[in-house]
C-alpha positions as CSV (number, residue, x, y, z in Angstrom):
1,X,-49.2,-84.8,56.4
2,X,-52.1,-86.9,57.7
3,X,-51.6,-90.6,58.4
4,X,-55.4,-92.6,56.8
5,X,-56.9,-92.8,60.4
6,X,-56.3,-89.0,61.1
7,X,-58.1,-87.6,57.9
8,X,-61.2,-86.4,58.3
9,X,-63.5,-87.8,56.0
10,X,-66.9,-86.7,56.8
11,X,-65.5,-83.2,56.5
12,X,-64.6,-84.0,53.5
13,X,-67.3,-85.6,51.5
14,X,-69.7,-82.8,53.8
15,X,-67.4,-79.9,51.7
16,X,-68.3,-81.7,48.8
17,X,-71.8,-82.1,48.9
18,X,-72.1,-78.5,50.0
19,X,-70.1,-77.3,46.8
20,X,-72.8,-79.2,44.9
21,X,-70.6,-82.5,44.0
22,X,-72.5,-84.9,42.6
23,X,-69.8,-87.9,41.7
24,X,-66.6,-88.2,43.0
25,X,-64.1,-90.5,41.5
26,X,-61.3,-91.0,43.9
27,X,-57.7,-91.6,42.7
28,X,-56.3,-94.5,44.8
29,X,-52.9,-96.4,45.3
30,X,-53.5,-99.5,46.4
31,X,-51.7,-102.9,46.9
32,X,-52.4,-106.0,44.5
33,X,-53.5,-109.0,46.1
34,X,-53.9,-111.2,43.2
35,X,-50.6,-112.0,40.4
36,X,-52.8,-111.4,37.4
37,X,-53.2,-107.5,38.8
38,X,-49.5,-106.1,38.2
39,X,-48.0,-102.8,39.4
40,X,-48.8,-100.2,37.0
41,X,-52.5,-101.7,36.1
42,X,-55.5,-99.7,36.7
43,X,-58.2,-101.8,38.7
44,X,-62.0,-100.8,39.4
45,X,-63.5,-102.3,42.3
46,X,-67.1,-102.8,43.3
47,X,-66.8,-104.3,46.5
48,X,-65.1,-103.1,49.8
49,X,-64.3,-105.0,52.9
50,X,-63.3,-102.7,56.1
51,X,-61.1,-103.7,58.7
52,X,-60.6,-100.3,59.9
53,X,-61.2,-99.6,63.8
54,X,-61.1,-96.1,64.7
55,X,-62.3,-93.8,61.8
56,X,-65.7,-92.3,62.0
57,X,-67.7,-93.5,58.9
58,X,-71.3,-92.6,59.3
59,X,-72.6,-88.7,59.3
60,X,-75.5,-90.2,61.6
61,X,-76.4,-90.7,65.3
62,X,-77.2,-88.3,68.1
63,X,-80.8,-88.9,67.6
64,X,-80.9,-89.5,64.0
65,X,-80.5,-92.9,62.4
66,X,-80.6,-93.8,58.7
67,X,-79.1,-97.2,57.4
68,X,-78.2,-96.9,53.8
69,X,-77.7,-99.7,51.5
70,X,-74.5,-100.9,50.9
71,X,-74.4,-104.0,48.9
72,X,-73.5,-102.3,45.6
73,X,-71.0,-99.8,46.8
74,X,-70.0,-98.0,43.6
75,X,-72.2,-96.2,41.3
76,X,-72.3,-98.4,38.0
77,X,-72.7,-95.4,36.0
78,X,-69.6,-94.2,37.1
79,X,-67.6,-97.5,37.5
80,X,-68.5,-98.2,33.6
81,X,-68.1,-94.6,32.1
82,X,-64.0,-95.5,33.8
83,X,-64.2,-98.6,32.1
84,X,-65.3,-96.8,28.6
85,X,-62.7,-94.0,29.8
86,X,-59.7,-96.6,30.0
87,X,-60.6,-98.1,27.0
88,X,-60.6,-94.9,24.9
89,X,-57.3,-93.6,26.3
90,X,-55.7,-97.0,25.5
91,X,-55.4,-98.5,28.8
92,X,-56.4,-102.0,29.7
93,X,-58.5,-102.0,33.5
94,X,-59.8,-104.7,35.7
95,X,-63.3,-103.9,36.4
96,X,-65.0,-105.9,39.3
97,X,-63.1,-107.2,43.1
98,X,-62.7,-106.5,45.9
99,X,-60.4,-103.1,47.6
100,X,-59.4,-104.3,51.3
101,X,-59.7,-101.0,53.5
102,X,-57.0,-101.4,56.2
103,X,-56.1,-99.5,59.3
104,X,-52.5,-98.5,58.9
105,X,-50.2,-96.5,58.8
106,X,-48.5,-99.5,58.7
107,X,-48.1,-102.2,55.9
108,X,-49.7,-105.3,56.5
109,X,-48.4,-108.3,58.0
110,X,-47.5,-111.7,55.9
111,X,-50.4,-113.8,58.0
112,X,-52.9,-110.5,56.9
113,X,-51.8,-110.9,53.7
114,X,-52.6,-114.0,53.0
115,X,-55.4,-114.2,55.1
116,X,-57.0,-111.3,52.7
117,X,-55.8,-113.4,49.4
118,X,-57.4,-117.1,51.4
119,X,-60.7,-114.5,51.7
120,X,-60.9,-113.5,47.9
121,X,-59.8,-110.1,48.4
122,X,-58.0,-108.6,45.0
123,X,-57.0,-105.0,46.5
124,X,-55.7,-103.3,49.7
125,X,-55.4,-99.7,50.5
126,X,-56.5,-97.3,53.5
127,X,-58.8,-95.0,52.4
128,X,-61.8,-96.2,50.1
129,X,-64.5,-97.2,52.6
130,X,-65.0,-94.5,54.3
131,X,-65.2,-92.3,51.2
132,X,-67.5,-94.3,49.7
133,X,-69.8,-95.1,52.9
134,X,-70.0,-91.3,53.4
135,X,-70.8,-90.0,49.7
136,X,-73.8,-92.7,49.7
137,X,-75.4,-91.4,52.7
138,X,-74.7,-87.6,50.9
139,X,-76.4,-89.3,48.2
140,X,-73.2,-88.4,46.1
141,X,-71.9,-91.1,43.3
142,X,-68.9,-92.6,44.1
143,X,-66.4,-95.1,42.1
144,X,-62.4,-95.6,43.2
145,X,-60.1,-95.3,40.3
146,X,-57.3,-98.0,41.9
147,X,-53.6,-97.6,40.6
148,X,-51.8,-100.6,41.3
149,X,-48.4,-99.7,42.6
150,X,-46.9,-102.9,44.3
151,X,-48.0,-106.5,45.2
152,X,-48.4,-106.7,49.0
153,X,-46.2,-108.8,51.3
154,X,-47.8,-112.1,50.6
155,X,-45.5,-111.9,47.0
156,X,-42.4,-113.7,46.9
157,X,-40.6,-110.7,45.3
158,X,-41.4,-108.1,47.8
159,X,-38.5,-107.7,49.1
160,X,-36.9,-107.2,45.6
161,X,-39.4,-104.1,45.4
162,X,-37.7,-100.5,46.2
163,X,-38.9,-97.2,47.2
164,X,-37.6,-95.8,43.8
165,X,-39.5,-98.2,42.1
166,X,-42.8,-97.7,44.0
167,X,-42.2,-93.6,43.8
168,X,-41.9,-94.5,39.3
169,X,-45.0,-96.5,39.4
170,X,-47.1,-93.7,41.7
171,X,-45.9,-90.8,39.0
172,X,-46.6,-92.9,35.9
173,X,-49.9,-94.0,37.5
174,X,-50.7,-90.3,38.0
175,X,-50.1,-89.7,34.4
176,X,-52.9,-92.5,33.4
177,X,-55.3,-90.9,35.9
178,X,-55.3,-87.6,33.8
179,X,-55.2,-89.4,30.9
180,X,-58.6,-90.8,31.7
181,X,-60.1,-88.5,34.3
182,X,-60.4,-85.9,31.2
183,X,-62.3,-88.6,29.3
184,X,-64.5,-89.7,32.0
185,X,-66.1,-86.0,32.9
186,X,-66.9,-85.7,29.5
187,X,-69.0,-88.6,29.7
188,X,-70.2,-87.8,33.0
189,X,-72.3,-84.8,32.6
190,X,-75.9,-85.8,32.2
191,X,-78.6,-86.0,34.8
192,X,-78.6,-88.8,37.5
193,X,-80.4,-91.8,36.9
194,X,-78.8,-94.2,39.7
195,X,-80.1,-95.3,42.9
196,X,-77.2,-93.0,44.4
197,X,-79.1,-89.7,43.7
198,X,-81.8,-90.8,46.4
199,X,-79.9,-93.4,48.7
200,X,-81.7,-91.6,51.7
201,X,-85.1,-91.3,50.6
202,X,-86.1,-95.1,52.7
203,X,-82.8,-95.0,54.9
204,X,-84.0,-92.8,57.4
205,X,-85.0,-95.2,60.4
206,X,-85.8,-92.1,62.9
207,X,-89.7,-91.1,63.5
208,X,-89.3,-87.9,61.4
209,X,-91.9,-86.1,64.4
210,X,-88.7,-87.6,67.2
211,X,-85.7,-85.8,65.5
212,X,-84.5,-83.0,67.0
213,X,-84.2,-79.5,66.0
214,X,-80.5,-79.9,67.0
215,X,-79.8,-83.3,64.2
216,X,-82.2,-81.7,61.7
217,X,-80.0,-78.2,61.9
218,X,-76.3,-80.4,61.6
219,X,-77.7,-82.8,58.8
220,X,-80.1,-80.6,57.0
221,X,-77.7,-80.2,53.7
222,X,-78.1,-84.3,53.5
223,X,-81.6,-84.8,55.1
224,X,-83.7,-81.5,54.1
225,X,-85.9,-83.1,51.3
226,X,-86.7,-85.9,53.6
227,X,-87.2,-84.3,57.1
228,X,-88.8,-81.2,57.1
């Protein structure tokens, strides 16, 4: 088993956009930072906030910059299609706040915690951003399907809260997420008409005569159509 930090992300979404992946939901468990969002509720975020340190989230450098925009993290298209999905499945979702990507492996501490709540953040976990910085610059969709499984420290029954409990909440979750990942491809499989599909094409910062045969050979599968 990999702890967050170790797993390698770029290799990852890379695998993906070589296999031809176009969205990717991801399946999360994540802590609630808010008392309306309950263990066992299904939350879709638009917003991320990273406080990780030591994780590689970019495929670019080495004599090839591109900044991608980043103020609407999720694809819409997807985000809503969950939304439509939860709804015809029978489950209530909160679409909209904020997913807190943390560090880890440890939990966070009762001063984080409610610094994150005094901040407006709604959700923690420790593997979102990255994902979702890394299928925008592949130009892959990307929306986090967030199973609530606990409230964080800040929540004066915490300490009440037990493994078993946590372990129920993760495999019942797990059932939901079928439950609506079969609805949501169904919906999903029409042509791309979101600014994801072409999140590169005014990223790329780098002279396209400066970049070297070496950066145009490692990102060719993301770059090709715009560096030739």
């Amino acid at each position: 088993m990999l702890t967050p930090s170790e797993i390698n992300f770029r290799a990852n979404i890379y695998g993906f956009k070589k296999l031809g992946v176009e969205r990717i939901i991801s399946v999360s468990a994540v802590g609630s930072l808010r008392e309306e969002l309950k263990p066992m509720d299904i939350a879709l975020p638009t917003q991320f906030f990273d406080r990780t340190r030591q994780r590689a989230s970019t495929f670019f450098g080495d004599g090839l910059v591109a900044h991608i925009a980043f103020d609407k993290p999720v694809c819409s298209t997807v985000v809503e299609a969950l939304e439509k999905a939860c709804a015809s499945v029978g489950l209530a979702c909160h679409k909209g706040g904020t997913y807190v990507c943390m560090e880890g492996p440890a939990f966070s501490s009762l001063a984080e915690s409610n610094l994150y709540r005094a901040w407006g953040m709604d959700l923690i976990g420790m593997t979102s951003l990255q994902e979702a910085k890394l299928a925008r610059e592949a130009e892959i969709c990307y929306a986090t399907l967030a199973m609530v499984t606990d409230y964080d420290c800040w929540h004066p029954q915490h300490d009440a809260v037990t493994v078993k409990q946590i372990l129920d909440y993760l495999a019942r979750n797990v059932e939901n997420s079928h439950k609506i990942l079969r609805q949501v491809v169904r919906m999903l499989n029409g042509e791309r008409t979101c600014r994801c599909a072409s999140a590169l094409e005014h990223a790329i910062i780098t002279d396209r005569n400066l970049v070297s045969a070496k950066a145009r050979r490692k990102l060719g599968l993301l770059v090709g159509k715009y560096v030739k």
